[in-house]
N, C-alpha and C positions, 0 to 999 in steps of 0.2 A: 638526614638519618632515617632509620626506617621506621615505621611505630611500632614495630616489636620492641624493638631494641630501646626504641626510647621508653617505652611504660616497663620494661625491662630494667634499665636503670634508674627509674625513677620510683621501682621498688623498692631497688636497692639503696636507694639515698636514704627513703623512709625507714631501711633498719639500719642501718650506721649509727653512730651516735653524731652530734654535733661538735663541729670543735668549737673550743674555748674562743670566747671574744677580749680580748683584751681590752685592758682600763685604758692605757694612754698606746698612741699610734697608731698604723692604719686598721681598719678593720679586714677578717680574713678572709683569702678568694673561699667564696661558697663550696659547696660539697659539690655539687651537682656539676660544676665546674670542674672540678679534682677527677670525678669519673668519669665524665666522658675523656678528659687527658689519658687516662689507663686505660679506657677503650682501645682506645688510636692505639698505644702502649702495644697492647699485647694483640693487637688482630693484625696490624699490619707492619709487626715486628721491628718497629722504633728503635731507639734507643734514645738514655734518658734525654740524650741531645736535643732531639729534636720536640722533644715533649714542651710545652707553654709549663712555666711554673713551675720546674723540674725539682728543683731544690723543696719545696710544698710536695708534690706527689710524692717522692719519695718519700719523704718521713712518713704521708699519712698512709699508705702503702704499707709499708714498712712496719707499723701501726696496728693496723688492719689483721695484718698477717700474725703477728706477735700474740692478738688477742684471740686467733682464730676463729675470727668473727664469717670469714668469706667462705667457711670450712661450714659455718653453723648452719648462714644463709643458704647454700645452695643442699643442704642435709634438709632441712625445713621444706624448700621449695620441690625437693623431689620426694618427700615423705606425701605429701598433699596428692602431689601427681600420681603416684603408684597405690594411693588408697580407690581409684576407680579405672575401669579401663578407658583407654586410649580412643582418638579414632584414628590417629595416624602417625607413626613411626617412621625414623631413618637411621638406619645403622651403616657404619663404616669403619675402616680401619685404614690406619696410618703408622709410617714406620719413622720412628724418634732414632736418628741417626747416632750414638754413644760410643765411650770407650767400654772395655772389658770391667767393667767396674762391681760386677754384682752377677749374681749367675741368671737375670730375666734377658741380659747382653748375648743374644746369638748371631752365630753369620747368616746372613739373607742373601738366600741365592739370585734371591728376582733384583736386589738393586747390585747386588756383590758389596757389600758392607755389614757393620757389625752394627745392630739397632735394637730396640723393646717395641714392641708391638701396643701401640693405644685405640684400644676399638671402642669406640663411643655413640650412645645410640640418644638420639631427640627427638624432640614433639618437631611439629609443622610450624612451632612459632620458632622454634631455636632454642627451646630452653633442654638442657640437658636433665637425661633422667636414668641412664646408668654407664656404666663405662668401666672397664676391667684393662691390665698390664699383663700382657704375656711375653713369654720369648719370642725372639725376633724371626725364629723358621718356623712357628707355628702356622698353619694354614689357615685363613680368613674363617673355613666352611665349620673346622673346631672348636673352633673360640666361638661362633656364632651361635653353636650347639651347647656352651656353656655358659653365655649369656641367654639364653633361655629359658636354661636348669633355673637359672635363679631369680628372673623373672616370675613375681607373684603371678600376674594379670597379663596375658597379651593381647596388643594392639587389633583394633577390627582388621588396619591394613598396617604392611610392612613394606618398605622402599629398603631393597638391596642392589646390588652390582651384580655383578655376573660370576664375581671371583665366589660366592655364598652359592652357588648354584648346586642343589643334589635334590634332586625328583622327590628319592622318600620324603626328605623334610615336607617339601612342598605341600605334598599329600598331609601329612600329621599335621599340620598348620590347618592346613583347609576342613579336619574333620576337629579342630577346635574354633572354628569360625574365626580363621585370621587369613585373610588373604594377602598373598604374597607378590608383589609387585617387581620384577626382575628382569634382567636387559639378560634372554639364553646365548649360551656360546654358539657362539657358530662351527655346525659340524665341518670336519675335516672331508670333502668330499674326494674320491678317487676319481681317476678317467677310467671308464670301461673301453675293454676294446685291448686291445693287443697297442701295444708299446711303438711308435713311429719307428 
């Protein structure tokens, strides 16, 4: 595993609370144990099946969620991070495949489905530090314009795609000393010359 991820979760072990030990029987699988199970869980899209100790992780999951402890921890850990600037940013956007359920459910031309838009932006180590739900036809280059807006502080550099591509930005980043890191489209070139 990687050592982000691992000093990562072994943050996270440290604000959990501990479970209960029981007087008579076995003693219970460790914490640290539990989360790395919900790693695997939710990165490479398990189900409970396949999980070690399934019947354990889900309760304390389960748990977790109820006390909205995982809601506290990653509010804490990005309050810390947005009190100074960055050196280096990644933003992206992903389309969460839905039904009609709620009006952020739009049709997406690019895949032809109905999905919510989750653009999520992290440090160089993987830890997340803001992330916004929009509709699903919204374009990359908008949302990116309004995760901005509400960015305190921004990063010295920034890693986008291509799909984020618009020159002005470019320029107004660079005259706030944030440099913009971006894969350009490639222009449509014509043939000159009269038609075969």
């Amino acid at each position: 595993m990687n050592s982000n991820i691992e000093s990562y979760l072994l943050a996270l072990a440290n604000f959990l609370p501990t479970r209960k030990i029981p007087t008579t029987g076995r003693s219970p699988i460790a914490k640290e144990i539990i989360l790395e199970e919900l790693y695997k869980l939710l990165k490479h899209n398990y189900t409970w099946r396949n999980v070690a100790h399934k019947t354990t992780c889900y309760k304390y999951f389960n748990e977790i969620k109820r006390r909205g402890l995982l809601k506290k921890f990653f509010t804490n850990l990005t309050s810390k991070l947005n009190s100074k600037r960055l050196s280096k940013t990644i933003v992206d956007s992903s389309d969460i495949v839905s039904y009609k359920t709620n009006s952020l459910v739009k049709y997406s031309g690019k895949y032809h489905n109905y999905c919510i838009k989750m653009t999520i932006e992290v440090t160089k180590g993987h830890i997340p530090v803001s992330f916004r739900l929009d509709c699903g036809n919204t374009s990359d280059s908008k949302i990116l314009d309004k995760l901005l807006s509400t960015n305190k502080k921004l990063p010295y550099e920034m890693y986008l795609d291509k799909g984020y591509e618009r020159y002005d930005r470019r320029r107004e980043l660079k005259k706030k000393n944030c440099q913009v890191r971006m894969e350009m489209k490639k222009a449509k070139s014509r043939k000159r010359g009269p038609r075969f």
